[in-house]
Every structure is written in C-alpha cells, then in structure tokens.
C-alpha positions, 0 to 999 in steps of 0.5 A, spaced: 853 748 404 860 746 405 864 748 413 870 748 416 872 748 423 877 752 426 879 752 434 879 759 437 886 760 439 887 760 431 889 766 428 884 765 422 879 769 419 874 765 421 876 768 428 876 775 426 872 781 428 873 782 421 870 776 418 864 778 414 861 770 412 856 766 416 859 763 422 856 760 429 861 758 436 861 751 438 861 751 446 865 745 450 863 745 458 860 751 456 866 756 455 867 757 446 872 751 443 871 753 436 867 757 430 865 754 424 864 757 418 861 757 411 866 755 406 868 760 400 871 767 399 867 773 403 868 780 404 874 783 409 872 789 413 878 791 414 881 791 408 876 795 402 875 791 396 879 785 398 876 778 399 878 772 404 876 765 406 875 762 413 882 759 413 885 765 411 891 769 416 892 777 415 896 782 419 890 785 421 887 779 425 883 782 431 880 777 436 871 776 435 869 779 441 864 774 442 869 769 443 873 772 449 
C-alpha cells in the first residue's frame, strides 16, 4: 500500500479536518511534524459527491484538529 508524506503546515487534504482516508501523525520530540497518508483518491467531507487525493488543496481546507 503506497503513502505519501506531507508536513503538517502544508495546506493539503492529507491535513484536513475534511480528509476522509487512513492517515496517522508522525511526532518530532514529541509535538506533530507530519501525517502520512494512504495514497489514492478518497471521499471529501466537505464537498458532497467530490473525491481528493492526499495532496490535494481546496478553498475548504480546515486544519485536523488532532494536529494542533
């Protein structure tokens, strides 16, 4: 199963509160530094019926909460 990596101050779907696919946090001294996520095309929650990849940007992009 193919990932990609992204940093967490990019603005990408893989670090959206609206990202729908399998992603975890990497940690660096113990604060979040990045998330990867599963490669492919997965559901927006924020836009109905549209699909994104991980590396995706949309005027809709909202931080995941769980890297704050």
């Amino acid at each position: 199963m193919a990932h990609g990596v992204y940093r967490i101050t990019e603005k990408k779907c893989a670090t959206c509160a609206y990202w729908d696919g399998a992603r975890s946090i990497d940690f660096v001294a113990n604060k979040p530094h990045s998330v990867k996520a599963e490669a492919g095309s997965f559901n927006c929650l924020a836009q109905s019926g549209k699909t994104a990849t991980a590396a995706t940007h949309c005027l809709r992009y909202h931080l995941w909460e769980k890297i704050n």
